[in-house]
C-alpha angles and dihedrals in degrees: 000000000000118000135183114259096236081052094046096048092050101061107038100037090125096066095042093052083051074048108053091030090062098046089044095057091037074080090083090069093038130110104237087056100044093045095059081070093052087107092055102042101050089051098048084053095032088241131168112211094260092056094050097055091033076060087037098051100042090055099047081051089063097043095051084049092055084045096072096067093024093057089063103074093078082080094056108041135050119260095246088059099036097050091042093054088046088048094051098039089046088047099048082049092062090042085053099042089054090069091051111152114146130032093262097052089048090047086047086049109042087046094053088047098045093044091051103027107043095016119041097022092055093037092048091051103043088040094055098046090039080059114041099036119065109163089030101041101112090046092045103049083044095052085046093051090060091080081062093051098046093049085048085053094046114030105068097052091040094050088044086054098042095045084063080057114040123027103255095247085058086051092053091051095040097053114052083052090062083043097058102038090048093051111024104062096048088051096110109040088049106060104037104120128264137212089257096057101100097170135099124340098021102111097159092063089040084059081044090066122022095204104046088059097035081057085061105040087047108052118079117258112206131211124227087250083060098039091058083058106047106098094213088065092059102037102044114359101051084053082048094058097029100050102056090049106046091038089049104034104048084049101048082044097061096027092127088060086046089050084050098048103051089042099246124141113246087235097056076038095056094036090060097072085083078083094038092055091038093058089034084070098033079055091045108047100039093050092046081055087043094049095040084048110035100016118248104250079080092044108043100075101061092051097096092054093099090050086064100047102039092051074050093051099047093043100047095024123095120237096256092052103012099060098045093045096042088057078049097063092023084070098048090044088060099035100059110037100061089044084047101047102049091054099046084048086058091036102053092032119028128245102249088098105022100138095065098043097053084044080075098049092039095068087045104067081038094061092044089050087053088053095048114065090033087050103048082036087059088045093053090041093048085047097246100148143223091284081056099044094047099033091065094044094047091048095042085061105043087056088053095051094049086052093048090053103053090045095042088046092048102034116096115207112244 
């Protein structure tokens, strides 16, 4: 059932604010917001830029291997109750991480908030619009994303000028109260189902339309036992899942050393994620039409193309032309892939058991996002350089996309 996207929108507006709202505040646990600490924090520590991501790493690592018996419980307990125990746990985090004075307090904080921030909040989102939506699935996980990308827009330049304000431990208090008190109580009423929602669990549309719900009888759902031997999943989905997070990551980590090698102020730096959040929904919005069009099997492995250009514009550009261009592609590097990646999860492997499968994927993306930033920290701190730095993650992308592309193209759905 195909429907127009004002009338889509319309009608399910609820479930796309829960959406947006959970992928907004996932920010606290992710690594652009982190990252804009990273002074701070280091001082505080007496850290050099390798120490902190080798800490860093080593704590998201932890968290992405809790999330593999964490992320199922998407499978066991209803969404209200699942999204309001991942809110509190993410904002009590925050709460925790503001009172970091030691390295083991920053590790234990740094691995609940990644757990919960960049981990559960994203994976509860994508998990429950992958599943209840079936011929808006790719419109509906896009619109949702967009939470991500405003707080992305916003959120460098807001926390700069804050910080000239509060003192960052205050910030860290101050925000995950906003956050709860803007999401908890609304819980309810925003993720009660809709007519529109034509996924899992809605047997009386499926009777409604016989082949709709012949479509989903009738495909096969895996397990995660299946899934771990199923060759496409090591070959092209894991890269799918892995690239993105570890290109994007480890840059937006050690974007002030980026700012200060190609010469650029972190203000004019900062300033220049208006492009970057304007390409991010442009991304978005135009793969979730593509998916919910074309499928996004077909979609899916040409998604890591503008990783690779835009690592290529920001190391050969010059700063007039190579920084703005490089936010351009940076936003459409990090719009489309999430978006992508969920519903070709629900599309290859069902949605029965969706939970655990995307508890495999989840971890994934975590433990890319670990290498990242202690990798490229042991690069700046060796001297490498920023040719160094972009030219591997360039490359890194465009061999992941080769790989996506001969599976996808070969593979048959089951």
């Amino acid at each position: 059932m195909q429907v127009g996207n004002k009338a889509f929108i319309k009608t399910e507006w609820r479930f796309l604010v829960f959406g947006l709202l959970m992928a907004f505040w996932s920010s606290l646990g992710q690594t652009f917001f982190i990252s804009l600490f990273s002074t701070q924090i280091r001082t505080t520590l007496n850290l050099s830029h390798g120490d902190f991501g080798t800490y860093y790493a080593l704590a998201t690592t932890a968290s992405a291997i809790s999330l593999v018996w964490l992320g199922k419980l998407a499978d066991t307990i209803r969404l209200e109750k699942l999204a309001l125990f991942t809110l509190i746990s993410l904002c009590l985090a925050a709460i925790l991480f503001s009172q970091v004075s030691s390295l083991w307090m920053l590790v234990g904080g740094i691995y609940l908030l990644r757990m919960f921030g960049q981990g559960m909040m994203t994976h509860v989102y994508t998990t429950a619009m992958a599943r209840r939506y079936v011929s808006a699935r790719g419109r509906a996980i896009s619109i949702a994303q967009l939470g991500q990308t405003l707080a992305e827009s916003i959120g460098p330049a807001s926390i700069i000028a804050l910080q000239a304000l509060f003192d960052w431990r205050a910030l860290w208090i101050g925000l995950p109260i906003v956050a709860f008190f803007t999401v908890a109580p609304f819980l309810r009423h925003l993720t009660q189902r809709t007519r529109l929602q034509d996924g899992e669990g809605l047997s009386r549309l499926a009777e409604k339309q016989p082949q709709l719900g012949e479509k989903f009888d009738t495909q096969k759902q895996w397990r995660r036992s299946e899934v771990l031997r199923d060759p496409a999943f090591w070959l092209a989905f894991i890269w799918l899942a892995a690239v993105p997070s570890f290109v994007l990551t480890g840059l937006l980590f050690h974007q002030i050393y980026l700012a200060e090698a190609k010469g650029v102020e972190l203000s004019t730096w900062t300033a220049s994620y208006v492009l970057y959040a304007i390409f991010a929904v442009v991304g978005s919005l135009t793969v979730g039409q593509l998916i919910d069009r074309f499928s996004a099997r077909r979609v899916a492995a040409h998604t890591l193309l503008p990783n690779s250009l835009a690592c290529l514009a920001l190391w050969l550009g010059s700063t007039e032309v190579g920084v703005p261009l490089f936010f351009v592609l940076f936003g459409l590097a990090i719009g489309i892939p999430h978006s992508t990646n969920a519903a070709l999860t629900a599309e290859v492997y069902g949605t029965r058991y969706i939970g655990e499968i995307k508890a495999l994927f989840l971890p994934v993306a975590v433990f890319a996002s670990a290498l990242s930033p202690m990798i490229m920290g042991w690069m700046i701190d060796a001297g490498f350089g920023l040719g160094a730095l972009l030219g591997m993650n360039s490359a890194l992308a465009v061999v992941a996309q080769i790989m996506a592309m001969l599976v996808l193209h070969y593979r048959k759905p089951l």
